[in-house]
ZAMARGU-4260 file (C-alpha; in steps of 0.2 Angstrom, whole numbers, plus 5000, padded with zeros to 4 digits):
<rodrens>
0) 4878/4875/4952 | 4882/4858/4947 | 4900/4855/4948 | 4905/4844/4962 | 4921/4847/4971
5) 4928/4833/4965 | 4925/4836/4949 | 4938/4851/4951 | 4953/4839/4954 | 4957/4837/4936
10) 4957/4854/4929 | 4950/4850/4912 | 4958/4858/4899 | 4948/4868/4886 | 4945/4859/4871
15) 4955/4872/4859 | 4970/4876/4874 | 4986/4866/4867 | 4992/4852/4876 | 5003/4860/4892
20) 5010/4854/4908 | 5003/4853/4925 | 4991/4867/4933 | 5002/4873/4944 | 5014/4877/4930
25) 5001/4885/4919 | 4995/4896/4935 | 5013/4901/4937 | 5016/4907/4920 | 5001/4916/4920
30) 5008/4929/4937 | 5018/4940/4927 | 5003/4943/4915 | 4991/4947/4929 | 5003/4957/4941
35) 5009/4970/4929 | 5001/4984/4919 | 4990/4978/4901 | 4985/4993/4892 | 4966/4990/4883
40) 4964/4997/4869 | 4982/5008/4865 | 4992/5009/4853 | 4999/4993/4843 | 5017/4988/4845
45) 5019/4988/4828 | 5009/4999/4816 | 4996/4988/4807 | 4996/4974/4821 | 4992/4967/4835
50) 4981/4971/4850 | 4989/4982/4865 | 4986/4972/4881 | 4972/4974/4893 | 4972/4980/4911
55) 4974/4968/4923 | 4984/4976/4938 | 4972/4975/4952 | 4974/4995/4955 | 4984/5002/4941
60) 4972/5009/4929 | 4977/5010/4910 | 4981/5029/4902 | 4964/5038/4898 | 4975/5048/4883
65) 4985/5030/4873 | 4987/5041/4858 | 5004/5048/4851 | 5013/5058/4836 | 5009/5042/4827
70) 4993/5038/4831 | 4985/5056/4834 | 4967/5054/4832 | 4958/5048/4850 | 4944/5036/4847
75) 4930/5039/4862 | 4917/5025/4860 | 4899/5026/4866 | 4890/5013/4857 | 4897/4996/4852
80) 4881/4985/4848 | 4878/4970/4852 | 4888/4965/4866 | 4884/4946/4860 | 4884/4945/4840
85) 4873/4932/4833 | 4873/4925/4815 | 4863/4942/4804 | 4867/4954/4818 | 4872/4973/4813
90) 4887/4978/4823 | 4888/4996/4827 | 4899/5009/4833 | 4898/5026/4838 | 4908/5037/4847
95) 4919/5052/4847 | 4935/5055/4834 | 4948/5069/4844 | 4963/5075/4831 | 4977/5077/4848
100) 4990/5081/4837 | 4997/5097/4827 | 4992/5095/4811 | 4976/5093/4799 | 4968/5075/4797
105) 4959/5072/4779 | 4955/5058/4770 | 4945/5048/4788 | 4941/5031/4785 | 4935/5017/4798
110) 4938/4999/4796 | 4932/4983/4810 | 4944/4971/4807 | 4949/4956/4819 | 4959/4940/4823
115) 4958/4922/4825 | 4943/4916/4839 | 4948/4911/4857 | 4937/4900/4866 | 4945/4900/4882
120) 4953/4911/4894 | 4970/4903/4894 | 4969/4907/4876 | 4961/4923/4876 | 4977/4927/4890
125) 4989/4924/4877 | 4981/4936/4865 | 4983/4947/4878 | 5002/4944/4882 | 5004/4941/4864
130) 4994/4953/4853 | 4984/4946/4840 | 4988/4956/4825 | 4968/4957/4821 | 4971/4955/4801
135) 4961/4938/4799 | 4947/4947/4790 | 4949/4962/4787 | 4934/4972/4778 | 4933/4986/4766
140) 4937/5006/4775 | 4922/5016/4777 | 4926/5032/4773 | 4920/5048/4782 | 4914/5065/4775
145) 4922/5078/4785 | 4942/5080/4792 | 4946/5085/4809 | 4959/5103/4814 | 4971/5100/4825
150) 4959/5102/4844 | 4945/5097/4836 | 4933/5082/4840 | 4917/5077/4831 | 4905/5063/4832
155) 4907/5046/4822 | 4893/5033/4818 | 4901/5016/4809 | 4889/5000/4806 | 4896/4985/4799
160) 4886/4966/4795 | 4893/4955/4805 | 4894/4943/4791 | 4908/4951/4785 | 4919/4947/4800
165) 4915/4929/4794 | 4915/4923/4814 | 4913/4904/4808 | 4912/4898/4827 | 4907/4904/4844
170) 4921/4911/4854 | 4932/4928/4856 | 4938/4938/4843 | 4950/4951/4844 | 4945/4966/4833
175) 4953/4981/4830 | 4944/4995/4825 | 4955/5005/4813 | 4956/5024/4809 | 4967/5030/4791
180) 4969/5047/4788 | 4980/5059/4778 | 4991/5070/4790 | 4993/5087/4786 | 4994/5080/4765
185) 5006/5068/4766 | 5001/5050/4762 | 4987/5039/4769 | 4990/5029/4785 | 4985/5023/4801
190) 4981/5037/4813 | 4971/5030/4827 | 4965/5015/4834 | 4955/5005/4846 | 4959/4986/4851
195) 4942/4976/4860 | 4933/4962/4856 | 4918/4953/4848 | 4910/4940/4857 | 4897/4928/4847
200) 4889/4915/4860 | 4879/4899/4854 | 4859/4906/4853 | 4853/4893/4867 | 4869/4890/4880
205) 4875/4874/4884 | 4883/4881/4901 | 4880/4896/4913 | 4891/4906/4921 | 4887/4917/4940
210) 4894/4932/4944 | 4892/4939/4963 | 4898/4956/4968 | 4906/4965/4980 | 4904/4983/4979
215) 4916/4994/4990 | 4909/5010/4998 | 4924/5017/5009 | 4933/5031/5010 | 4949/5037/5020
220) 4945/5048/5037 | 4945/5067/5033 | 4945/5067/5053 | 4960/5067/5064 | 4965/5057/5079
225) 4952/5069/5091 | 4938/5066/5081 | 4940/5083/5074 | 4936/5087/5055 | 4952/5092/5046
230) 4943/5095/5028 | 4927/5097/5020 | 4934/5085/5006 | 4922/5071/5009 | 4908/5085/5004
235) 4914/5084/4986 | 4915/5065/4987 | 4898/5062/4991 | 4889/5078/4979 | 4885/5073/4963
240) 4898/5067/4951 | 4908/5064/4966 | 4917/5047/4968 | 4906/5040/4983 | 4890/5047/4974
245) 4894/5040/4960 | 4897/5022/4965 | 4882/5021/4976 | 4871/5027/4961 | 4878/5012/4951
250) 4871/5001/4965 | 4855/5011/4967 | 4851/5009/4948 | 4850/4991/4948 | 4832/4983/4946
255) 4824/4977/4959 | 4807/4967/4958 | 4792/4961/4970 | 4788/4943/4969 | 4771/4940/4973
260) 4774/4928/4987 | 4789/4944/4995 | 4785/4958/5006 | 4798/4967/5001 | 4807/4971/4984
265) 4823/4960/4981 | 4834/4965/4968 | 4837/4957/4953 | 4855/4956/4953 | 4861/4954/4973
270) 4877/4966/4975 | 4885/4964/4991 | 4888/4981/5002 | 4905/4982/5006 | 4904/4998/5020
275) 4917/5004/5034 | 4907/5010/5050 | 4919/5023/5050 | 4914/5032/5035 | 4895/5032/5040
280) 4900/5037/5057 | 4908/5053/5048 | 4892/5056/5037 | 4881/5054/5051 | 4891/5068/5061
285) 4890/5080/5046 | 4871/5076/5043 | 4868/5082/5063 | 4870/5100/5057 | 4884/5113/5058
290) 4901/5106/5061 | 4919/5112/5061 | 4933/5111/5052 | 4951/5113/5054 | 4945/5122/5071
295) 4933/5134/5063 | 4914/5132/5071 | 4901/5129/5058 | 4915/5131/5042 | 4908/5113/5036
300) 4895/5112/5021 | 4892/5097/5019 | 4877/5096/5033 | 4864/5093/5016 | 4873/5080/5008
305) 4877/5068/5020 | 4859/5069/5025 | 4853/5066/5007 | 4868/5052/5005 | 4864/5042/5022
310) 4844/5042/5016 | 4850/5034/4997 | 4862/5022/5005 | 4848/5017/5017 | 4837/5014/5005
315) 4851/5005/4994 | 4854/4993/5011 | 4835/4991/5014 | 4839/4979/4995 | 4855/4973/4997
320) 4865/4965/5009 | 4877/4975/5019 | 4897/4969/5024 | 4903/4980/5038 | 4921/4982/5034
325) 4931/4983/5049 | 4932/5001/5057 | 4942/5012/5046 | 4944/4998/5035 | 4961/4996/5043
330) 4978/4988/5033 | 4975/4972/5044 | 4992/4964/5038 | 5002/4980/5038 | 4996/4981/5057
335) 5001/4961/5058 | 5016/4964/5053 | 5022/4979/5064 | 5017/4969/5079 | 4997/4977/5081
340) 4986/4964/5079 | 4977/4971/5095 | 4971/4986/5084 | 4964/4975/5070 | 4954/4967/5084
345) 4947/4982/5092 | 4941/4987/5073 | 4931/4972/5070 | 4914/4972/5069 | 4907/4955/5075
350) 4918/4955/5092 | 4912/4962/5108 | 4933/4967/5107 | 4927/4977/5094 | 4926/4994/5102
355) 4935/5007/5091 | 4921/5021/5089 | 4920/5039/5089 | 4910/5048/5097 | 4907/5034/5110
360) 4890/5027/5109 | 4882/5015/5120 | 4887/4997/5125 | 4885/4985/5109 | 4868/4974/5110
365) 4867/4956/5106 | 4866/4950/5089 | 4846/4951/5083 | 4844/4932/5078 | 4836/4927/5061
370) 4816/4927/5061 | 4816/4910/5062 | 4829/4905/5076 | 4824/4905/5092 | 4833/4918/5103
375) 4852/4910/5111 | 4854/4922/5125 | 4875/4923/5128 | 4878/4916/5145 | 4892/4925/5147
380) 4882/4940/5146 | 4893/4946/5134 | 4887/4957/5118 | 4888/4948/5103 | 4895/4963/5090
385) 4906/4976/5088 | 4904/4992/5088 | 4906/4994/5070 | 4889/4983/5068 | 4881/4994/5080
390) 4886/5010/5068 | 4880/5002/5053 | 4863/4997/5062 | 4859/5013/5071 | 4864/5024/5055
395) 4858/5012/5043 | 4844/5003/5052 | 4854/4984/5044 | 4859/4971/5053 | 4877/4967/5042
400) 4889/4955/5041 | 4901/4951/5051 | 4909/4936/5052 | 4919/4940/5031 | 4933/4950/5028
405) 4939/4955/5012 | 4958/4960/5007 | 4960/4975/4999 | 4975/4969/4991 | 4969/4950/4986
410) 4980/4941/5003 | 4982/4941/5022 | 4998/4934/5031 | 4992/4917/5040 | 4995/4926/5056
415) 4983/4939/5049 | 4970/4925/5045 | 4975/4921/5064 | 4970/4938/5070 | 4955/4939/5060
420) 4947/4921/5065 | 4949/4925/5085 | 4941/4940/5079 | 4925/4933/5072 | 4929/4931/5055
425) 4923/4914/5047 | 4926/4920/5029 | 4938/4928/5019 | 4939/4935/5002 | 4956/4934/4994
430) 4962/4935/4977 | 4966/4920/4964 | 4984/4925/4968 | 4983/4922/4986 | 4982/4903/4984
435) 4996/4892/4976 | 4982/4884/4962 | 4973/4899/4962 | 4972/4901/4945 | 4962/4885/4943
440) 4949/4894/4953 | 4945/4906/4941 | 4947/4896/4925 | 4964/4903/4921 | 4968/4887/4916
445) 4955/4879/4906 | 4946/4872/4920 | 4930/4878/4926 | 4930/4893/4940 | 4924/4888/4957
450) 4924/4904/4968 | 4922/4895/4984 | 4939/4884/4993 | 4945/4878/5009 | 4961/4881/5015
455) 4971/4876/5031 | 4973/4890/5042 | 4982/4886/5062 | 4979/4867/5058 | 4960/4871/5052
460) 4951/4875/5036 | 4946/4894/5031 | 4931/4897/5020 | 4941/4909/5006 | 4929/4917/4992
465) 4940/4920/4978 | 4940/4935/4969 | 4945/4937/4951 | 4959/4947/4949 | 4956/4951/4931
470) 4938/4956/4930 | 4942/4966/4947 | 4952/4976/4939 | 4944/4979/4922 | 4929/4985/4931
475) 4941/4995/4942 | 4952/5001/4929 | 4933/5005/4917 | 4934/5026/4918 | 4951/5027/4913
480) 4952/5015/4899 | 4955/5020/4881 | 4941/5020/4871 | 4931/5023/4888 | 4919/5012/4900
485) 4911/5003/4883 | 4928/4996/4878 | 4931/4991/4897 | 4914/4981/4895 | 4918/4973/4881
490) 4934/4966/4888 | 4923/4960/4902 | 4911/4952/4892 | 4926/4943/4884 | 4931/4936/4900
495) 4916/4930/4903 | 4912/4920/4888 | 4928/4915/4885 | 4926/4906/4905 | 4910/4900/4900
500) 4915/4892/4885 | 4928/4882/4892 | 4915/4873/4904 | 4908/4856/4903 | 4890/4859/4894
505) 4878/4858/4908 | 4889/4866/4922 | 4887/4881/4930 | 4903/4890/4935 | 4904/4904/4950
510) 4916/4920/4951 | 4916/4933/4961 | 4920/4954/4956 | 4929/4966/4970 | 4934/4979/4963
515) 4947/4990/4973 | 4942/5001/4988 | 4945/5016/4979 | 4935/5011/4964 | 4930/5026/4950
520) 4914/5020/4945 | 4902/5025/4933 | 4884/5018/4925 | 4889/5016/4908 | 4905/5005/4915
525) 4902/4997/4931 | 4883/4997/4930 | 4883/4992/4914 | 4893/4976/4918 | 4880/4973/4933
530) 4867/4973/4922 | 4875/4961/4908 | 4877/4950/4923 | 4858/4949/4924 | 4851/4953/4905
535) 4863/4939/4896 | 4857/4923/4895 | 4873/4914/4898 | 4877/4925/4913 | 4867/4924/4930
540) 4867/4937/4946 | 4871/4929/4964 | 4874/4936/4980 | 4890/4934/4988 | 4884/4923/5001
545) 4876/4911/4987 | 4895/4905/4986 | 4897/4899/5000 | 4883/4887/4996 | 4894/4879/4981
550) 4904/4865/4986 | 4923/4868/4989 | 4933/4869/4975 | 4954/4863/4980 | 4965/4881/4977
555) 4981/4874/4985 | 4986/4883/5000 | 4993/4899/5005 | 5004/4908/4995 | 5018/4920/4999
560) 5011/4937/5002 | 5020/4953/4991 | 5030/4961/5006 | 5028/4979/4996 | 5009/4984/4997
565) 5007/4988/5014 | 5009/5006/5024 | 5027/5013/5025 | 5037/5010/5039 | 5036/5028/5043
570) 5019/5028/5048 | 5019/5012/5056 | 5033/5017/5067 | 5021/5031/5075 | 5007/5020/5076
575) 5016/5007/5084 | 5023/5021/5096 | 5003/5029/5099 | 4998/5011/5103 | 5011/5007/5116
580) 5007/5022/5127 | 4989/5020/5125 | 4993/5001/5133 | 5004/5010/5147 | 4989/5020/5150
585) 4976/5005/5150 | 4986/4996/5162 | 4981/5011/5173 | 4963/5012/5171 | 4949/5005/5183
590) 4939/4995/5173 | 4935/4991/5157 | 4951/5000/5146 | 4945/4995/5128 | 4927/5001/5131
595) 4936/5020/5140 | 4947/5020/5126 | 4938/5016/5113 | 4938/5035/5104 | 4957/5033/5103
600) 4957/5018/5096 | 4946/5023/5081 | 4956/5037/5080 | 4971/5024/5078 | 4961/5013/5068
605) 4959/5029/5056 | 4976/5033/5055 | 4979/5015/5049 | 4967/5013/5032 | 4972/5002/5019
610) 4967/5018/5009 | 4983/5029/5016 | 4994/5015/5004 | 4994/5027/4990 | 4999/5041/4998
615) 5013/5039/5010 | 5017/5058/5018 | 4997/5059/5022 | 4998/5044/5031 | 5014/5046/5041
620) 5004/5063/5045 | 4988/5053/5051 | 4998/5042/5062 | 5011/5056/5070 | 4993/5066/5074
625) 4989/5048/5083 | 5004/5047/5093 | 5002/5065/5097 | 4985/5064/5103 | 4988/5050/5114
630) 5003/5058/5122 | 4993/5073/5124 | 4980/5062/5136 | 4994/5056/5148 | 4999/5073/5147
635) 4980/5080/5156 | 4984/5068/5172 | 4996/5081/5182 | 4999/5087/5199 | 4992/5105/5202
640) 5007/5118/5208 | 5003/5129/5223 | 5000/5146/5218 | 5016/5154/5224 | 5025/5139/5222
645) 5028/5134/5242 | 5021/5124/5254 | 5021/5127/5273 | 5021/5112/5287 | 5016/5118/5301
650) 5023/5103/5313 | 5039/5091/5311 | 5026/5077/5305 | 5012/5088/5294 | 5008/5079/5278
655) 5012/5085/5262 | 4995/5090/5253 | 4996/5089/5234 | 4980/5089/5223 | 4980/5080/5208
660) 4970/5086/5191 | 4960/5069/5182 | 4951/5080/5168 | 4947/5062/5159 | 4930/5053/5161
665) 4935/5038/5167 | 4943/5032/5183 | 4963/5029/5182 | 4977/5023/5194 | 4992/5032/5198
670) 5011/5033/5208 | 5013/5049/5215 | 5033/5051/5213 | 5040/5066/5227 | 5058/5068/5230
675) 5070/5080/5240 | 5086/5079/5227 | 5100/5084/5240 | 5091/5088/5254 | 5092/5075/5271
680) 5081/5087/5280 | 5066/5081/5273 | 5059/5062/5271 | 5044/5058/5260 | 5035/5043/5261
685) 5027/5032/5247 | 5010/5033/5246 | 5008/5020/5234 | 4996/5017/5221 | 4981/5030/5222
690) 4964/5030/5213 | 4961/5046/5204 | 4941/5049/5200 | 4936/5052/5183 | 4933/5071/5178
695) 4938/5077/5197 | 4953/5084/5207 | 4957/5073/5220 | 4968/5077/5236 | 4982/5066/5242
700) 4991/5067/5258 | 5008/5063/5259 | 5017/5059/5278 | 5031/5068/5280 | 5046/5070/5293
705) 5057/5086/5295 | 5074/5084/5302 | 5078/5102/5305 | 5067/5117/5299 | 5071/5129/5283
710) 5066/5125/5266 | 5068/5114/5254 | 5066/5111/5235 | 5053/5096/5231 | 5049/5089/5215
715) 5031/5078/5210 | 5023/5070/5198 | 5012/5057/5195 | 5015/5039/5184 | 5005/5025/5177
720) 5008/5011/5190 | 5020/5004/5178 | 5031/5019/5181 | 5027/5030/5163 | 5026/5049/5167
725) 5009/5058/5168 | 5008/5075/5166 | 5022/5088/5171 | 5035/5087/5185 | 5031/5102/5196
730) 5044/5109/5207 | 5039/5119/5223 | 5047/5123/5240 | 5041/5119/5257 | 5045/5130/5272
735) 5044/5124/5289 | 5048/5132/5306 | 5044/5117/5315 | 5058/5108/5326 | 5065/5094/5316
740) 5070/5078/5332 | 5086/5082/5334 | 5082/5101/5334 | 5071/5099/5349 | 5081/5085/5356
745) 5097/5098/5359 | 5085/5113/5363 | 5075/5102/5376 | 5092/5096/5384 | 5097/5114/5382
750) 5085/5118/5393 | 5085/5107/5404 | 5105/5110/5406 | 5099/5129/5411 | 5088/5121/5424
755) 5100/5112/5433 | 5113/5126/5430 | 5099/5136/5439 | 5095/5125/5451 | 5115/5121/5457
760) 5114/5142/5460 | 5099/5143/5470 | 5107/5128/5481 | 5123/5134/5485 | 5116/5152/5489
765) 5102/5143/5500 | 5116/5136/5509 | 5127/5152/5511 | 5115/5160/5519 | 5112/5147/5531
770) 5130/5149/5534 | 5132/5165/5535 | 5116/5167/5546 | 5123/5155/5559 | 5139/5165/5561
775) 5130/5180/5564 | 5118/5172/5578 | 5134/5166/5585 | 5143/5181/5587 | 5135/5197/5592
780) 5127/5184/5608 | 5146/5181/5614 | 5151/5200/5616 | 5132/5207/5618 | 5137/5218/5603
785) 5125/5222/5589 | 5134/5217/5572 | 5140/5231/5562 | 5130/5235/5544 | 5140/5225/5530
790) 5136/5240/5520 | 5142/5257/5520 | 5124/5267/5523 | 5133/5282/5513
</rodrens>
């Protein structure tokens, strides 16, 4: 890779590009092409002319079906040989003719016929904004010995000498391959067509052109915010023919050879892994044996093919390098944006804040370091990954990456990037469009492609891989294209040469293919465009973090992200709703809250995929089960009623006992909230904050003080110590015969009232009878009488 940086300042133009204005212009006038919808291989905008445009949306795929009532015969190609012509070469087609229409086709004839060359790719750009009308040569029909019913489809074989194309130069042509018929007896015309490209390459090269990869395995949760398996969906995925399956086979079919001097096989062509945690982590709970679904024990089938998948993606990753994609491959900026950056956080893998996981598994361990380093033990004792890296090496038996992150869309916020890098990110992967002169690193106009830049970031450079929209989205795009994944091929061959072409002889160029998450991918498109990376001479493999070894190229800066592609605000209103009690309820745990939390958080984490962005209602589900299910574990914290529904005190100052239910298994702190609406009878002390233990009932006494006896109605519950309710509020009664103070204050005074009353009695008929006995004495010794009875004896 022999370009210096410097070099890249110039932005040489190709030598047949027209005289333009400044790069920044060019690149600008190239957006609209590469943001909307180019249709390979369909129908011409005007019959007998032109080329249809090729797909270039990085997710909207092209029609399989471009035929019409003017163009009824489908043309399915499975041979187009060679994919580089040299001078003498035989060009053949083979494929399949369909008749889509309602009428009977005579009278079949083939015809290759193209346009002028294009030795660059700004040039080859415009032939695709501006179809070339591929009638520069234009070689005699071929005709065919049999017609085609309406329905009916039958093999074709065409060959044609190349010679006859007269390609007088190296370069691009666009070709059309042409179908005539006779419709039902009327007169001959054009009823089918096929628009790709011939590319001739010099015999020995005079520059070089590396291609890395970065090959996507993820897939949205079929599990919902408990862990819990809504669907056996990803069974289908990963059986064969499935979407999963098929990608990983395109990996797995690559060759791999033993040097003499290795240990172990290394691949021929290095593709890059690009796998969420979370999807292994679903594989690996199906592989464990039975498993339920949407609540029915043992209803999944998929126990055999996740087994038979993890042990084909382990041997895959035993060859090729492994990215762990954040956990659930969340929508980072969708999460920036609604405010979340501390779910991104807790979904990457190369962060000890990395926590999201479910089921729990043990504490992270430190980073392995590479055979040849000696061991840096973290002195804070801290691990030195996430828990996404620790899936992905248990399951997997890798040590990942950690430190790139790649947007699924081609750009990140700067706020995003912000998020990321306190993360543990040190690399990036964005999109040519991401960058104001992105198009200068990938060639789009006329200079050479440089996959690697710098860009400023918070005040400090980023290292950005820049992935090539186009090629992204051919190979993307390569099951549905018309004509199928040959015709796809071919376009992606044309990109390359055309790129390769435009370089300085000598130089070797660098570009980097990622397709979307979602990719639909097959051998005979995807693997056959790997292994054309590898098996043409002008082409060479590199792994992804070969790029990085290239010296950086100038992109610009930052461009605006598009403000439409993240998750709707529906969705993210619910998720924004689920996260804020979930950081009410860490507040209250003892401890470390992301680690206690962490199988709600990948439960969040789940809810929020990039991959939900097509399908809007599903996700706005996936994030209203989230919020759900987190307000369902405030909900277990609760104060147990009594079982009649009163409590009895048995002196003026008996506490209140109240016993409160902590089913979760971790420890939490809690306000225990009593009141006595109406009632002054009663007063209820505050406890303060109480420490509930993990997975027990604890008891908490409550001083009271009665100021009269009777009942009263009491309402508790318990809160976070921030004040947020847990659990229900429980009404009870308590009953109390007990003398409330001023209740024993008037009866002891009462009594002691009687007392005297009692007493003043016993006094004054003490003293009467003294009296009265004196006057007795006094008397009956004067008159020596006896003193009469005072009572009648009758």
């Amino acid at each position: 890779m022999t370009r210096p940086a410097a070099a890249r300042a110039g932005r040489r133009p190709a030598a047949d590009a027209p005289a333009r204005p400044g790069a920044a212009r060019r690149a600008a006038a190239l957006v609209p092409l590469l943001a909307g919808t180019l249709v390979l291989g369909g129908p011409l905008p005007v019959p007998g002319a032109g080329l249809s445009p090729a797909v270039a949306a990085p997710v909207t795929a092209a029609p399989a079906d471009a035929t019409g009532a003017d163009r009824p015969v489908r043309v399915d190609v499975a041979r187009f040989e060679p994919r580089t012509v040299t001078p003498g070469a035989l060009i053949t087609v083979t494929g399949t003719l369909t008749n889509t229409g309602a009428e009977p086709i005579t009278d079949l004839a083939l015809r290759l016929q193209r346009g002028d060359v294009r030795t660059s790719r700004p040039a080859l750009a415009e032939a695709l904004s501006d179809p070339d009308p591929a009638t520069t040569v234009q070689p005699a029909f071929t005709p065919l010995d049999f017609g085609l019913a309406p329905g009916e489809s039958t093999q074709f074989s065409y060959t044609l000498d190349s010679a006859e194309l007269r390609l007088d130069q190296d370069g691009v042509y666009p070709v059309l391959f042409n179908v005539n018929g006779t419709v039902d007896g009327d007169e001959e015309r054009r009823v089918g067509e096929l628009a790709t490209f011939v590319v001739q390459q010099p015999v020995v090269p005079s520059s070089r052109t590396t291609v890395a990869w970065l090959w996507p395995l993820s897939e949205r949760s079929h599990r919902d915010a408990t862990g819990s398996f809504v669907d056996d969906e990803l069974t289908g995925v990963i059986s064969e023919g499935g979407r999963l399956d098929r990608a990983l086979a395109v990996a797995e079919r690559l060759p791999v050879g033993l040097a003499a001097d290795a240990p172990v096989p290394s691949p021929a062509l290095p593709v890059t892994l690009a796998v969420d945690p979370a999807l292994v982590e679903e594989l690996a709970l199906m592989a464990e044996g039975p498993y339920a679904v949407d609540g029915v024990e043992g209803a999944g089938t998929g126990t055999e093919e996740a087994a038979a998948f993890l042990a084909r993606l382990r041997a895959v990753a035993a060859v090729h390098p492994v990215v762990a994609l954040p956990y659930g491959d969340v929508d980072a900026d969708g999460l920036q944006v609604a405010g979340l950056p501390a779910v991104i956080t807790r979904s990457l893998p190369g962060t000890p804040e990395g926590t999201a996981q479910d089921p729990p598994g043990p504490p992270p361990e430190p980073a392995v370091p590479a055979a040849d380093a000696a061991p840096t033990p973290d002195p804070t004792g801290q691990p030195a990954t996430g828990a996404g890296a620790e899936i992905l090496g248990e399951v997997l038996d890798v040590a990942p990456v950690t430190d790139l992150a790649w947007a699924a869309d081609g750009s990140f916020e700067p706020e995003t990037l912000g998020t990321l890098r306190d993360g543990g990110i040190d690399r990036v992967v964005l999109g040519s469009g991401a960058l104001t002169d992105g198009a200068s690193a990938v060639g789009l106009d006329g200079s050479d492609a440089v996959a690697h830049a710098r860009v400023p970031v918070g005040g400090e450079p980023l290292d950005v891989l820049v992935a090539d929209p186009t090629l992204s989205a051919v190979v993307g795009a390569a099951e549905a294209t018309p004509g199928g994944p040959r015709i796809a091929e071919q376009r992606y061959l044309a990109e390359l040469a055309a790129l390769t072409l435009q370089a300085p002889p000598g130089t070797e160029q660098t570009v980097l293919v990622a397709p979307p998450r979602d990719v639909q991918a097959r051998l005979e498109g995807a693997g056959a465009m790997m292994a054309d990376t590898a098996g043409l001479p002008w082409l060479g493999p590199a792994g992804v973090a070969d790029l990085g070894g290239v010296p950086a190229a100038d992109a610009g800066i930052l461009a605006d992200a598009p403000q439409d592609a993240a998750l709707n605000g529906t969705g993210m209103a619910a998720l924004r709703e689920a996260v804020a009690i979930r950081e009410d309820l860490a507040g209250a745990i003892v401890g470390d809250a992301d680690r206690a939390l962490r199988a709600y958080d990948a439960g969040i984490a789940r809810a929020a995929s990039v991959l939900w962005r097509g399908e809007p209602e599903a996700f706005a589900e996936a994030a209203a089960d989230a919020q759900d299910t987190v307000e369902r574990l405030l909900d277990r914290i609760t104060v147990i009623a009594p079982v009649d529904g009163t409590y009895s005190l048995a002196s003026s100052n008996a506490p209140l006992v109240l016993t409160v239910d902590n089913p979760l298994p971790f420890p939490v702190q809690v306000r225990l909230q009593v009141e006595t609406p109406g009632n002054r009878g009663l007063a209820v002390e505050d406890v303060g904050v109480q420490t509930l233990a993990p997975q027990q009932r604890t008891i908490l006494q409550v001083p009271t003080e009665l100021r009269r006896s009777g009942g009263f109605a009491v309402t508790a519950q318990v809160t976070t110590p921030s004040g947020s309710p847990l659990g229900e509020r429980v009404e009870m009664q308590v009953k109390s015969t007990a003398y409330g103070p001023i209740t024993l204050f008037i009866t002891v005074g009462a009594a002691a009232l009687l007392g005297l009353l009692f007493l003043r009695r016993l006094v004054r008929f003490v003293l009467r009878r003294r009296r009265g006995a004196a006057a007795d004495g006094t008397g009956a010794s004067a008159a020596g009488l006896s003193v009469p009875p005072t009572r009648s004896p009758v």
